[in-house]
mmJSON file of the N, C-alpha and C atoms, coordinates in Angstrom:
{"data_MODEL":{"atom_site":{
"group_PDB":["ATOM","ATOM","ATOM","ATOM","ATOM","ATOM","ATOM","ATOM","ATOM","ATOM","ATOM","ATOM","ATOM","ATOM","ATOM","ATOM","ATOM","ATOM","ATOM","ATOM","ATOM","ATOM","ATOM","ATOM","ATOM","ATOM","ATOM","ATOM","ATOM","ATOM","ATOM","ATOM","ATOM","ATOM","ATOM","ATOM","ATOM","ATOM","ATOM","ATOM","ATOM","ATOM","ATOM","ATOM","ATOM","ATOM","ATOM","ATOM","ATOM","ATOM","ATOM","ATOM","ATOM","ATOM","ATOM","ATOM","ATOM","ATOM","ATOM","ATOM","ATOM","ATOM","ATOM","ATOM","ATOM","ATOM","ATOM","ATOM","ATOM","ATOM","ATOM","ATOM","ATOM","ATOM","ATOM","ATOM","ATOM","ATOM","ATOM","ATOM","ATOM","ATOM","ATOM","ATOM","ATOM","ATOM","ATOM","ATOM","ATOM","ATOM","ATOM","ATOM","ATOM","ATOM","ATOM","ATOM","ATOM","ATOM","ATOM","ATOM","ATOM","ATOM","ATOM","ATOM","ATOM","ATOM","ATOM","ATOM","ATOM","ATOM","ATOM","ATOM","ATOM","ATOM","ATOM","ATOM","ATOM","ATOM","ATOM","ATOM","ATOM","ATOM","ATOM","ATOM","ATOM","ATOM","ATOM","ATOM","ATOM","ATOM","ATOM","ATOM","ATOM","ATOM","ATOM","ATOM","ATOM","ATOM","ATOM","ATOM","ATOM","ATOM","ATOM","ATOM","ATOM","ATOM","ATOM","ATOM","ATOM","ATOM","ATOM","ATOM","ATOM","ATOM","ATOM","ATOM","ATOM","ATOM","ATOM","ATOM","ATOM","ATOM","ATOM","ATOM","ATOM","ATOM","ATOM","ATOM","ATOM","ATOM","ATOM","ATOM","ATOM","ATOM","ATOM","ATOM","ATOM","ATOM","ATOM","ATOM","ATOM","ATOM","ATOM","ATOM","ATOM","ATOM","ATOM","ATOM","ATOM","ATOM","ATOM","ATOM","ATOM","ATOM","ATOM","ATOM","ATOM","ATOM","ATOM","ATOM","ATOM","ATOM","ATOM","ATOM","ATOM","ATOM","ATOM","ATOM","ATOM","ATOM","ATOM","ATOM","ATOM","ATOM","ATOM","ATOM","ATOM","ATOM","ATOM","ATOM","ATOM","ATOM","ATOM","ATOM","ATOM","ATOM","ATOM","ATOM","ATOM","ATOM","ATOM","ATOM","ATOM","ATOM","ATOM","ATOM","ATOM"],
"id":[1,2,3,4,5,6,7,8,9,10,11,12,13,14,15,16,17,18,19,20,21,22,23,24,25,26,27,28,29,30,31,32,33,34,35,36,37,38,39,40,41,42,43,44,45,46,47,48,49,50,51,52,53,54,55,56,57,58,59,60,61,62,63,64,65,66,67,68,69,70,71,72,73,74,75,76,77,78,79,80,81,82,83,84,85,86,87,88,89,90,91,92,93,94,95,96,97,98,99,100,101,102,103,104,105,106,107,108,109,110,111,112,113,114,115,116,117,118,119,120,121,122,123,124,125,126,127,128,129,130,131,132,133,134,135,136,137,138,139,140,141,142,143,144,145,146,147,148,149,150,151,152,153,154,155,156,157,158,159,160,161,162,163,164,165,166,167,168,169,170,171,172,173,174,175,176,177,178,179,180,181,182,183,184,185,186,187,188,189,190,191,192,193,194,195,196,197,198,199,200,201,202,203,204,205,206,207,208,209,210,211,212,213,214,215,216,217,218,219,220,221,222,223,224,225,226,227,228,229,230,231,232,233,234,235,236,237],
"type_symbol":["N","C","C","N","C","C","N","C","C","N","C","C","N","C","C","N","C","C","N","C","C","N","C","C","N","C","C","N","C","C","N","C","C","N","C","C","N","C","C","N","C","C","N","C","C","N","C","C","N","C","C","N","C","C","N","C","C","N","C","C","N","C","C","N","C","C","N","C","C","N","C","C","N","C","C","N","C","C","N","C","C","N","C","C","N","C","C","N","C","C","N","C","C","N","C","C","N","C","C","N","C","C","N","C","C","N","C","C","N","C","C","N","C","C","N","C","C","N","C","C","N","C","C","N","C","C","N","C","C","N","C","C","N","C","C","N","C","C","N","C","C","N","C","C","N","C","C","N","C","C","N","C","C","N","C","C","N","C","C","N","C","C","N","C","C","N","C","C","N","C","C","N","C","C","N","C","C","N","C","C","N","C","C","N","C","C","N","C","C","N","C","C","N","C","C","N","C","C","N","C","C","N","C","C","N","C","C","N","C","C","N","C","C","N","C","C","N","C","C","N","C","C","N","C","C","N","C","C","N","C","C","N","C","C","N","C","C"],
"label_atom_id":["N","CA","C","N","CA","C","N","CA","C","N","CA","C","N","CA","C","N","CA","C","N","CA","C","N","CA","C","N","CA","C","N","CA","C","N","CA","C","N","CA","C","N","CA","C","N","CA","C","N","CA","C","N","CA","C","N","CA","C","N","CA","C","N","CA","C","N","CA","C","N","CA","C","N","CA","C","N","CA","C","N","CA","C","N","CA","C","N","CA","C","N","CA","C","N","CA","C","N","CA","C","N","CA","C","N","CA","C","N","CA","C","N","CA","C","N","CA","C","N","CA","C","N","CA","C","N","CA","C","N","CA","C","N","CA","C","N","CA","C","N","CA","C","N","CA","C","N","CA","C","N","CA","C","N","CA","C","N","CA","C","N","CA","C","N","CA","C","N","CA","C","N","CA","C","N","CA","C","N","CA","C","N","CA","C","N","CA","C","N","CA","C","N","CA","C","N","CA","C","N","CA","C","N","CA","C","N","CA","C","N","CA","C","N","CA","C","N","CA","C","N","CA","C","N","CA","C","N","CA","C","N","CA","C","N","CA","C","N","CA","C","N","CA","C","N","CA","C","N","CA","C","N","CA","C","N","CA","C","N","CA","C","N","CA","C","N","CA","C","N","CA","C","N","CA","C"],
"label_alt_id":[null,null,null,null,null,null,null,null,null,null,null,null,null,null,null,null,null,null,null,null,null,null,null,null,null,null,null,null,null,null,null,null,null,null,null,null,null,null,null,null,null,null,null,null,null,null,null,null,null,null,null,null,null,null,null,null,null,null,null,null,null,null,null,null,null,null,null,null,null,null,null,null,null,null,null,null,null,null,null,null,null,null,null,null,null,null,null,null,null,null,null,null,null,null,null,null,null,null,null,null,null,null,null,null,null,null,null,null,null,null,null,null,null,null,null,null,null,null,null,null,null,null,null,null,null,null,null,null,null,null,null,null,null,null,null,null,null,null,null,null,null,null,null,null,null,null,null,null,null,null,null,null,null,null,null,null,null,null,null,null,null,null,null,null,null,null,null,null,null,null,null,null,null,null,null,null,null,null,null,null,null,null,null,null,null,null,null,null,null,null,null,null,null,null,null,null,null,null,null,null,null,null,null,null,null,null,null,null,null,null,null,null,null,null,null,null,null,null,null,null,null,null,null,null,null,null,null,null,null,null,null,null,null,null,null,null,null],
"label_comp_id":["UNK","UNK","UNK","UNK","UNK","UNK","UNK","UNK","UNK","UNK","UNK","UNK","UNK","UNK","UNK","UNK","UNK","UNK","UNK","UNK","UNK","UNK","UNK","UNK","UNK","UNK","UNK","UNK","UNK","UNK","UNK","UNK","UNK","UNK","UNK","UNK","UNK","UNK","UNK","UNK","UNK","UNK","UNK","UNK","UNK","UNK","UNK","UNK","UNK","UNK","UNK","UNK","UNK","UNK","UNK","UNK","UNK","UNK","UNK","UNK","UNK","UNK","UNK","UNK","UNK","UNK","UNK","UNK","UNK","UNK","UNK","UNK","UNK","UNK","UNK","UNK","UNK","UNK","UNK","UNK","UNK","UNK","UNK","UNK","UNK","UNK","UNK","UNK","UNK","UNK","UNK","UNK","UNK","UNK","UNK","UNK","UNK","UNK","UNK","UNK","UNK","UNK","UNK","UNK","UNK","UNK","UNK","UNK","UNK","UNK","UNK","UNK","UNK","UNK","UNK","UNK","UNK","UNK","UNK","UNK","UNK","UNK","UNK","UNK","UNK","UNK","UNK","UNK","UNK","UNK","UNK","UNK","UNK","UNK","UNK","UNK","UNK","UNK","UNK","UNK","UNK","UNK","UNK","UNK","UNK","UNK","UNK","UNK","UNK","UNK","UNK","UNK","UNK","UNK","UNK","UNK","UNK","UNK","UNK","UNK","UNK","UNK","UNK","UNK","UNK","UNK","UNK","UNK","UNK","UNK","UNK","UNK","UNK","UNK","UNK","UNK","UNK","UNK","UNK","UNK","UNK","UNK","UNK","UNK","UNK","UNK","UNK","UNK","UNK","UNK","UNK","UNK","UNK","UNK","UNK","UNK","UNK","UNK","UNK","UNK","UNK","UNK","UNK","UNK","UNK","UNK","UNK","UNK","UNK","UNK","UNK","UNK","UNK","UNK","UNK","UNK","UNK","UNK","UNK","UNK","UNK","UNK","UNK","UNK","UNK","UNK","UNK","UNK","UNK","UNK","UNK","UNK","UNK","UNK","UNK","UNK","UNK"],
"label_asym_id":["A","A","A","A","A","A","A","A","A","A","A","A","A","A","A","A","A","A","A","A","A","A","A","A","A","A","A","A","A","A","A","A","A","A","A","A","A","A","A","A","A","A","A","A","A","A","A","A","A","A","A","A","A","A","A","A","A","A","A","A","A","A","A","A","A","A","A","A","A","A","A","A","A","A","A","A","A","A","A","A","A","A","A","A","A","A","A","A","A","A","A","A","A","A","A","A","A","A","A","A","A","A","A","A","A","A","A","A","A","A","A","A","A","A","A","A","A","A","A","A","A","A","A","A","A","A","A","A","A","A","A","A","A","A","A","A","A","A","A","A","A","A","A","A","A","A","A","A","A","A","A","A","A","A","A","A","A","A","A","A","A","A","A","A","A","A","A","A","A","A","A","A","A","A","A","A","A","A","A","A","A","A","A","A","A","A","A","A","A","A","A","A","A","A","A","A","A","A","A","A","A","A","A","A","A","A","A","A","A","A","A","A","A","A","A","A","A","A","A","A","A","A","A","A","A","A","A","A","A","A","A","A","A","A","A","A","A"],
"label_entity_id":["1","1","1","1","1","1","1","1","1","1","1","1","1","1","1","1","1","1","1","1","1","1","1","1","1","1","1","1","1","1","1","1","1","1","1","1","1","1","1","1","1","1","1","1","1","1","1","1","1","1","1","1","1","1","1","1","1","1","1","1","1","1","1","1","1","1","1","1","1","1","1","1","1","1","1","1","1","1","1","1","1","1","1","1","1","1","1","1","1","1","1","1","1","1","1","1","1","1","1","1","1","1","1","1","1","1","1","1","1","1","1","1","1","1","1","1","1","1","1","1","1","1","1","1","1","1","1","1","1","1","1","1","1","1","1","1","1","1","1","1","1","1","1","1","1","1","1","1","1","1","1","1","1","1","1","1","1","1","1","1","1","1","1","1","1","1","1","1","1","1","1","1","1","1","1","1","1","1","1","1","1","1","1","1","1","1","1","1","1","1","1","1","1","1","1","1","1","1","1","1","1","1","1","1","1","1","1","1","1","1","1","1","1","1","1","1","1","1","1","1","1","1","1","1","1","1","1","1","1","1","1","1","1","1","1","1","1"],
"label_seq_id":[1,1,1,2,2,2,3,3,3,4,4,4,5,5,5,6,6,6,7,7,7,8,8,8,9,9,9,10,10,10,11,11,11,12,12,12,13,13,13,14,14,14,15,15,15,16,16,16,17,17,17,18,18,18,19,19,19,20,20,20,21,21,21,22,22,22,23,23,23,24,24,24,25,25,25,26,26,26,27,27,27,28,28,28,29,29,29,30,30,30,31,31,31,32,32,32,33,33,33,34,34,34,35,35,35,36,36,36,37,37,37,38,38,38,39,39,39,40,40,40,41,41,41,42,42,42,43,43,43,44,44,44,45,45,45,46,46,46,47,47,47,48,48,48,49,49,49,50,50,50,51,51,51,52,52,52,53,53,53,54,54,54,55,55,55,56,56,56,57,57,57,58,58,58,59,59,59,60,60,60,61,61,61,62,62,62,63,63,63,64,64,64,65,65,65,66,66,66,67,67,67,68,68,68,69,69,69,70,70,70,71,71,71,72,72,72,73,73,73,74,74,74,75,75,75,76,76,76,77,77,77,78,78,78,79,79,79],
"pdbx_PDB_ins_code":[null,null,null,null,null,null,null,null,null,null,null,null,null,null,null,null,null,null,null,null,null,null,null,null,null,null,null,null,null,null,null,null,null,null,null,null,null,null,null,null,null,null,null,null,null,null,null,null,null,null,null,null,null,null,null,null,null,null,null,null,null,null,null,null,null,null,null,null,null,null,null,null,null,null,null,null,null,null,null,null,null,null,null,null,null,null,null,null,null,null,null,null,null,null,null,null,null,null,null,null,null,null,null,null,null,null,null,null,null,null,null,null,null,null,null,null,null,null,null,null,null,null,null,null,null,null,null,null,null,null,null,null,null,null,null,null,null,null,null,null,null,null,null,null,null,null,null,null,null,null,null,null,null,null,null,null,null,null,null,null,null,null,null,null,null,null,null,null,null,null,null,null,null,null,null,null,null,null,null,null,null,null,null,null,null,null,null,null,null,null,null,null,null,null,null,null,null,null,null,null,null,null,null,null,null,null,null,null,null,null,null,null,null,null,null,null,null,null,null,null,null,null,null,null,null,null,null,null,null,null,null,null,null,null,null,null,null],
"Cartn_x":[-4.018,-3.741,-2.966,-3.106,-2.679,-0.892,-1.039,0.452,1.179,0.699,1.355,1.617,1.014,1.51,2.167,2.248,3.143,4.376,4.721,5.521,6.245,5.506,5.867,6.537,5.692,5.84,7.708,7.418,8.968,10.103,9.522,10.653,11.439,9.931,10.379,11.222,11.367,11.716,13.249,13.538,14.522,15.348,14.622,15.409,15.674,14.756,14.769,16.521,16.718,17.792,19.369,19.203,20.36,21.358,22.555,23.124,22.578,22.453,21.756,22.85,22.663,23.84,22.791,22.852,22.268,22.333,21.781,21.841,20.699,20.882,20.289,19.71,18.599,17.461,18.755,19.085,19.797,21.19,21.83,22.528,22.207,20.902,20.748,19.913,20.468,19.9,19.847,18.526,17.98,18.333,18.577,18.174,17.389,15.985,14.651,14.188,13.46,13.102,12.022,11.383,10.602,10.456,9.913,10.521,9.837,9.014,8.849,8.424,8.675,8.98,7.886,7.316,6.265,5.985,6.043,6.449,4.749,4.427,2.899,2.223,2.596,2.313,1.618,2.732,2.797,2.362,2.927,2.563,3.626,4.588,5.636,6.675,7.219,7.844,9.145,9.631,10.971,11.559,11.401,12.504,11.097,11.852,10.821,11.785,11.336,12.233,11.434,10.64,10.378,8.767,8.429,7.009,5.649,5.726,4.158,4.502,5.095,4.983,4.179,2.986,2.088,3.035,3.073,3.547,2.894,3.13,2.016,2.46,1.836,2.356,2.543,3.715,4.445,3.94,2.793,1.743,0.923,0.514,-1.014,-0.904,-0.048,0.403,1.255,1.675,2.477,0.581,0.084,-1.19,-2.091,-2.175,-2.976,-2.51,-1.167,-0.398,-0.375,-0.564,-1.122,-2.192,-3.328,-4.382,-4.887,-3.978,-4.431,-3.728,-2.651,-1.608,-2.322,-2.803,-3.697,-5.116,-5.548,-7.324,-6.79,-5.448,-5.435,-4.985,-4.703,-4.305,-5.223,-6.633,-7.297,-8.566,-7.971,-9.388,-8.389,-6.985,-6.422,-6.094,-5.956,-6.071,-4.915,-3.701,-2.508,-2.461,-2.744,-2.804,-4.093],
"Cartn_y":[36.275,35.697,36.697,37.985,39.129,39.106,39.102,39.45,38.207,36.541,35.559,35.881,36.589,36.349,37.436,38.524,40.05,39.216,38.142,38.218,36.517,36.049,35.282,35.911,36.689,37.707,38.57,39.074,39.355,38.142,37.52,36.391,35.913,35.918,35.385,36.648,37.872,38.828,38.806,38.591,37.85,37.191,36.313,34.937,35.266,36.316,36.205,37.042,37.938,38.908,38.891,37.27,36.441,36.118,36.241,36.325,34.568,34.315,32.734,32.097,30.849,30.259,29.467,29.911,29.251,27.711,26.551,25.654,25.039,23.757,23.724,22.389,21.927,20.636,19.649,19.657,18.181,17.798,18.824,18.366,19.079,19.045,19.105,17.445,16.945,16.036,16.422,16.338,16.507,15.937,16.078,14.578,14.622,14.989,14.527,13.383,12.996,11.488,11.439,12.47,12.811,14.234,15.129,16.459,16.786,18.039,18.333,19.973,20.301,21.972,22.7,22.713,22.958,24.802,25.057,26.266,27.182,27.77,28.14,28.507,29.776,30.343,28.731,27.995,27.357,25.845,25.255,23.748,22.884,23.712,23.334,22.225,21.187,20.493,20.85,21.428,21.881,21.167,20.346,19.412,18.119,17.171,15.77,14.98,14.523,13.396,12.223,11.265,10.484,10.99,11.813,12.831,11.437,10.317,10.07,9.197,9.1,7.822,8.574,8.146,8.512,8.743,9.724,9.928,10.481,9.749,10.487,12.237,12.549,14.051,14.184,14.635,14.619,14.788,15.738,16.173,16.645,16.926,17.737,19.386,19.555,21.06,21.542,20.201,20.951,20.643,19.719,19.487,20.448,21.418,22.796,23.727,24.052,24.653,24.952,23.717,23.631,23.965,23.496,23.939,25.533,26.09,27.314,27.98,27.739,28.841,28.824,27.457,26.967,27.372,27.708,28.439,29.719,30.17,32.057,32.409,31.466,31.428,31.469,30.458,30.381,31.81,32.2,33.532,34.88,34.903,35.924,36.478,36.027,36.835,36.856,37.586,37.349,38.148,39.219,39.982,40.021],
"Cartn_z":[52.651,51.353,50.49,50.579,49.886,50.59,51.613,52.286,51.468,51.133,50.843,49.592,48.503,47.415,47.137,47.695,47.948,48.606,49.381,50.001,48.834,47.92,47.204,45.359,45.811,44.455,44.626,45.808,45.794,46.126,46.245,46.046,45.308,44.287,42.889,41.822,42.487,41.792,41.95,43.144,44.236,43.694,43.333,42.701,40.703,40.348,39.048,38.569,39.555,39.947,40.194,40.102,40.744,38.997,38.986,37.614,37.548,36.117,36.092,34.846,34.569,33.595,32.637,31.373,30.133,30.447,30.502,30.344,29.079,28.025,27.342,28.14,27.027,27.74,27.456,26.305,25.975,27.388,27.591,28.865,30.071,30.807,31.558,32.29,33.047,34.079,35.816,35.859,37.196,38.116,39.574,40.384,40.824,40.138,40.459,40.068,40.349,39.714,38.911,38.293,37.305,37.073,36.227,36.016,34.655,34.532,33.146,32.919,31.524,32.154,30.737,30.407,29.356,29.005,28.171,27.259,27.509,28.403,28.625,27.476,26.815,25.602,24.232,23.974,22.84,23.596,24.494,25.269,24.433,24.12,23.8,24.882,24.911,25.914,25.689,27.028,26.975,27.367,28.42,29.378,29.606,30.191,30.484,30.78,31.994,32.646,33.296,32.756,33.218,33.767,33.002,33.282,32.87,32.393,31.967,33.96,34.507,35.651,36.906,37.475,38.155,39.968,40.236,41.618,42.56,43.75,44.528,45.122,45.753,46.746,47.594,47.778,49.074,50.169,50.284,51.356,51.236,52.604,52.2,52.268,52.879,52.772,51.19,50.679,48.602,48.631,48.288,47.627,48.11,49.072,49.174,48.904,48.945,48.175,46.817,46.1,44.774,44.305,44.772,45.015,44.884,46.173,46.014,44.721,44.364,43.28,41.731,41.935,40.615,40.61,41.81,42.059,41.607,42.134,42.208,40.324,39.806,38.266,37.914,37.853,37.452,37.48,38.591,39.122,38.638,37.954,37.884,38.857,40.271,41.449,42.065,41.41,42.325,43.169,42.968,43.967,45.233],
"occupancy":[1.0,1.0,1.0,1.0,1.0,1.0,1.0,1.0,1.0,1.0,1.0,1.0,1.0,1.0,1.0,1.0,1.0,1.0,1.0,1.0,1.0,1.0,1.0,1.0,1.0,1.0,1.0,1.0,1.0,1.0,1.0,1.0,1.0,1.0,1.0,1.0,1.0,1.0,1.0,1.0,1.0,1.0,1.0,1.0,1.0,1.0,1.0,1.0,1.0,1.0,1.0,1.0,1.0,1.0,1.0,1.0,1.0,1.0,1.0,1.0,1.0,1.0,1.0,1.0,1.0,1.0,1.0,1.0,1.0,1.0,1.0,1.0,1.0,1.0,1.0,1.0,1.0,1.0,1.0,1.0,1.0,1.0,1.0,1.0,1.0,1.0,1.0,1.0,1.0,1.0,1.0,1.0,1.0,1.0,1.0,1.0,1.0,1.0,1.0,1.0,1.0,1.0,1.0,1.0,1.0,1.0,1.0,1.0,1.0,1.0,1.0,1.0,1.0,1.0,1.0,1.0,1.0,1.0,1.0,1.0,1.0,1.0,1.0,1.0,1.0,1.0,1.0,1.0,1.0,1.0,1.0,1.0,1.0,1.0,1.0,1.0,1.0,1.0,1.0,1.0,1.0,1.0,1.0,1.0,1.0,1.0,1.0,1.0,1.0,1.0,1.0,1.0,1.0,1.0,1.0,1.0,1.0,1.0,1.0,1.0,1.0,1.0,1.0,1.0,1.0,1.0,1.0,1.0,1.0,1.0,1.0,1.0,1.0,1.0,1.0,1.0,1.0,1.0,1.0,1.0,1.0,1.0,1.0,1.0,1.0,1.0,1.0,1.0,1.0,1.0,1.0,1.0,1.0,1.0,1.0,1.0,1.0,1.0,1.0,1.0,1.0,1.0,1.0,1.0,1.0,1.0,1.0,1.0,1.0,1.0,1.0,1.0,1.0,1.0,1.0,1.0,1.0,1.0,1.0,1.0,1.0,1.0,1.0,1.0,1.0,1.0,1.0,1.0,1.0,1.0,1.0,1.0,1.0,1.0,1.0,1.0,1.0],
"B_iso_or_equiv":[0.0,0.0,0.0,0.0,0.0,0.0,0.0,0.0,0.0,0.0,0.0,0.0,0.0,0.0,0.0,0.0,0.0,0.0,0.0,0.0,0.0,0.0,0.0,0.0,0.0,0.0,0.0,0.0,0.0,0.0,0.0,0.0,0.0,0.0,0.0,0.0,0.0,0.0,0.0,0.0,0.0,0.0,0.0,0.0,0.0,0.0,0.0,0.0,0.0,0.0,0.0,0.0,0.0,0.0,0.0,0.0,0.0,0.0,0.0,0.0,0.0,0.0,0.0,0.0,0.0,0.0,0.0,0.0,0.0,0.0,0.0,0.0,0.0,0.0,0.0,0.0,0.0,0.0,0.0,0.0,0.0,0.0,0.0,0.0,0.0,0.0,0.0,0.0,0.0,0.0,0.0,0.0,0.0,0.0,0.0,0.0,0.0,0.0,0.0,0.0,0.0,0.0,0.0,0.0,0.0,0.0,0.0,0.0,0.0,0.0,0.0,0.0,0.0,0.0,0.0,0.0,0.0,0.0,0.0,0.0,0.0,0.0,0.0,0.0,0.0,0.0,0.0,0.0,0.0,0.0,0.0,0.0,0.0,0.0,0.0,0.0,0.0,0.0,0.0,0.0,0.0,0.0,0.0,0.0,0.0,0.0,0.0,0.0,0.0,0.0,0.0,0.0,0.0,0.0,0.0,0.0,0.0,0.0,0.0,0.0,0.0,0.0,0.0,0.0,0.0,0.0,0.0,0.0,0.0,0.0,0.0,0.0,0.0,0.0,0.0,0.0,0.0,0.0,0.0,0.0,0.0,0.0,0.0,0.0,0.0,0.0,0.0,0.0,0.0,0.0,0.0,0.0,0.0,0.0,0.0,0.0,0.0,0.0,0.0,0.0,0.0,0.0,0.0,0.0,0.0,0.0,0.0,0.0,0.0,0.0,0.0,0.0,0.0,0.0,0.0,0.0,0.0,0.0,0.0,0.0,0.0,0.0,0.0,0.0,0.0,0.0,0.0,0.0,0.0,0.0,0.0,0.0,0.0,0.0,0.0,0.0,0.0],
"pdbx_formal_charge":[null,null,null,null,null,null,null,null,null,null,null,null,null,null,null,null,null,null,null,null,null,null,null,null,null,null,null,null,null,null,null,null,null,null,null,null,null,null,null,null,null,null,null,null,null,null,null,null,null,null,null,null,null,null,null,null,null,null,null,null,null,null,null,null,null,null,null,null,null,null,null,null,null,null,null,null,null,null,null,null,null,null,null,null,null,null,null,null,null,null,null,null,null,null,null,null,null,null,null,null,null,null,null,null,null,null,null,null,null,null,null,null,null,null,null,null,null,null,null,null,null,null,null,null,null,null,null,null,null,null,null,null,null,null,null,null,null,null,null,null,null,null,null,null,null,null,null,null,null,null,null,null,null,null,null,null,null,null,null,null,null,null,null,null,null,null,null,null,null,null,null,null,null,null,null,null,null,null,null,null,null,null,null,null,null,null,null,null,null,null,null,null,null,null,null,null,null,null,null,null,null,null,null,null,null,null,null,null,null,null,null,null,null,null,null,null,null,null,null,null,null,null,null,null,null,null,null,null,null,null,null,null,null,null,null,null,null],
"auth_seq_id":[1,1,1,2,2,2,3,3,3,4,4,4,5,5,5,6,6,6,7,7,7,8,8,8,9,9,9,10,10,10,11,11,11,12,12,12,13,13,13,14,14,14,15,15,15,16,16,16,17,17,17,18,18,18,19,19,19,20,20,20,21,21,21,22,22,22,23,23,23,24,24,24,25,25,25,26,26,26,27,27,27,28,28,28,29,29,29,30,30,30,31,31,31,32,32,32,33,33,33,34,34,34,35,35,35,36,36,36,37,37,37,38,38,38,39,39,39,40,40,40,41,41,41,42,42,42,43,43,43,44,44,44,45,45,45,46,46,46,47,47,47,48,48,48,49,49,49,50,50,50,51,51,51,52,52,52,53,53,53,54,54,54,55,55,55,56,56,56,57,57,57,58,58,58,59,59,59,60,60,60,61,61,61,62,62,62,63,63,63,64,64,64,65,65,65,66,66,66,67,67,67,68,68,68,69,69,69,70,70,70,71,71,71,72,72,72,73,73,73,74,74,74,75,75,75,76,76,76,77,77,77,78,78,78,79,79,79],
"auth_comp_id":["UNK","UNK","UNK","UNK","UNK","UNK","UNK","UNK","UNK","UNK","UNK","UNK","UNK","UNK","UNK","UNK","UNK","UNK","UNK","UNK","UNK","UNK","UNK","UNK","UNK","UNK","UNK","UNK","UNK","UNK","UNK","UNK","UNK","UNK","UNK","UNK","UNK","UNK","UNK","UNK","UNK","UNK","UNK","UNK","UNK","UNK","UNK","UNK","UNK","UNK","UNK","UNK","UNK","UNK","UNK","UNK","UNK","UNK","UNK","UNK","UNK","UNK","UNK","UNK","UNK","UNK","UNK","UNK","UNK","UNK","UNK","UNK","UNK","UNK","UNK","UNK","UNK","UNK","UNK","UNK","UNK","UNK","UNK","UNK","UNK","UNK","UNK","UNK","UNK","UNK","UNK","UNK","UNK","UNK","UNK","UNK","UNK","UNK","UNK","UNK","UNK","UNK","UNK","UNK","UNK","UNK","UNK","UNK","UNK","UNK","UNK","UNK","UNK","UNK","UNK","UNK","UNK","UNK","UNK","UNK","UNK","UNK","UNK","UNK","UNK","UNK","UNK","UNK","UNK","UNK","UNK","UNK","UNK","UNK","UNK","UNK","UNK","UNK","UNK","UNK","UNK","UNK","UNK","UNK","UNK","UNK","UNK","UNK","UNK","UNK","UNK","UNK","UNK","UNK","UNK","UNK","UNK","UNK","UNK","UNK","UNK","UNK","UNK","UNK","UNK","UNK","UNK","UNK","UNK","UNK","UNK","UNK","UNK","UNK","UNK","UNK","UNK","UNK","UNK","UNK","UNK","UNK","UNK","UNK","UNK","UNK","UNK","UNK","UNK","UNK","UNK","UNK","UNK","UNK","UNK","UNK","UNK","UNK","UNK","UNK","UNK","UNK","UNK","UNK","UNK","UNK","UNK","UNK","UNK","UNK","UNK","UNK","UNK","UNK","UNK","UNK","UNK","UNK","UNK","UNK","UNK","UNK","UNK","UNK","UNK","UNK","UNK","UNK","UNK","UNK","UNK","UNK","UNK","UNK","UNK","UNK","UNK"],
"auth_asym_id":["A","A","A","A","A","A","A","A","A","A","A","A","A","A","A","A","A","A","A","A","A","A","A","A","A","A","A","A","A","A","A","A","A","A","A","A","A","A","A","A","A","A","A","A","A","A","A","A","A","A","A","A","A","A","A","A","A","A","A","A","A","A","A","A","A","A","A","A","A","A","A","A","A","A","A","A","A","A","A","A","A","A","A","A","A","A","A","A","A","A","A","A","A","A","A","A","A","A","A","A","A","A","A","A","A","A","A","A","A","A","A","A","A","A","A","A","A","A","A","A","A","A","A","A","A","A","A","A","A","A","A","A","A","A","A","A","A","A","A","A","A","A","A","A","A","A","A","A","A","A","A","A","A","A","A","A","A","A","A","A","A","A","A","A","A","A","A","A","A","A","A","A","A","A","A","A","A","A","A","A","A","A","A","A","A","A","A","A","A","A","A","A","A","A","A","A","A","A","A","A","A","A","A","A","A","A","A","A","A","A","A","A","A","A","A","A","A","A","A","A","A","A","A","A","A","A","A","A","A","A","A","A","A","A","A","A","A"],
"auth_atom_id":["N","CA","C","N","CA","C","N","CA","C","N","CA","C","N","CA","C","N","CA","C","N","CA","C","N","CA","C","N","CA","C","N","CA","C","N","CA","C","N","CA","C","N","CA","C","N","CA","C","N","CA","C","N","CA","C","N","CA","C","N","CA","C","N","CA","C","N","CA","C","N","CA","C","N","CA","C","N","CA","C","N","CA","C","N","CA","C","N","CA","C","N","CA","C","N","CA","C","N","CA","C","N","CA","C","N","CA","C","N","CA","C","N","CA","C","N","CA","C","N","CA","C","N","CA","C","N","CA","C","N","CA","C","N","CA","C","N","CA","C","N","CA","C","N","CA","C","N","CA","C","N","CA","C","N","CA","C","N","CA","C","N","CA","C","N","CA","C","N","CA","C","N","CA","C","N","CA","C","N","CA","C","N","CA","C","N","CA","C","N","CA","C","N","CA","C","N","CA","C","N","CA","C","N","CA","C","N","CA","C","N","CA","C","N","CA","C","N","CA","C","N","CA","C","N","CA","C","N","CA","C","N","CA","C","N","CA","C","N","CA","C","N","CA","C","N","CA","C","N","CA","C","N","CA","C","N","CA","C","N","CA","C","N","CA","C","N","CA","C","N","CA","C","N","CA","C"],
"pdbx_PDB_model_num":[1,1,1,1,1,1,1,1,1,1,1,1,1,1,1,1,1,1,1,1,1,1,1,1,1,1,1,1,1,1,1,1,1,1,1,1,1,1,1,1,1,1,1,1,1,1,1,1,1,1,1,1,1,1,1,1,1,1,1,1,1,1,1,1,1,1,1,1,1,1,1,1,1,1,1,1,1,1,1,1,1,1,1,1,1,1,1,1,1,1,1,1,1,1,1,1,1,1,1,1,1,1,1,1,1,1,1,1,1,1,1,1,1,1,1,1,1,1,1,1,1,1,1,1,1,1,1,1,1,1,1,1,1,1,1,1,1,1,1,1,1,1,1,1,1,1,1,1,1,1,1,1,1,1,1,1,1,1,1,1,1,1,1,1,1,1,1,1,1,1,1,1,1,1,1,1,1,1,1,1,1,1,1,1,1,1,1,1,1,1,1,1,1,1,1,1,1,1,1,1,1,1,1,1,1,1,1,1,1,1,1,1,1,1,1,1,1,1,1,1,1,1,1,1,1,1,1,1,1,1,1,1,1,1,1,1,1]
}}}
């Protein structure tokens, strides 16, 4: 579990590293088919695309996936 989030952790460092392009909410459209991006600190809504419509999950491997990233948030335990 330690190697996954050491090896998720640099990923995301990875990706944070990459030159990126300002885009604002008002012209940005997704081609997701629902989408919503919420401000952690404040619960501020930054983006929303069709966010109240109930969808199911793709699988059972995103839905343990989820699971776990949201247990290891919850326990502080990224490492």
């Amino acid at each position: 579990m330690k190697k996954f989030f050491l090896s998720f952790l640099t990923f995301m460092l990875l990706l944070c590293s990459l030159p990126y392009q300002v885009v604002l909410a008002d012209d940005l459209d997704l081609p997701a088919q629902s989408a919503i991006a919420v401000e952690a600190d404040t619960g501020k809504i930054l983006y929303e695309k069709d966010s109240e419509k109930k969808r199911d999950v793709g699988g059972l491997s995103t839905l343990l996936t989820t699971y776990l990233i949201f247990e290891a948030i919850h326990e502080k335990n990224f490492l």
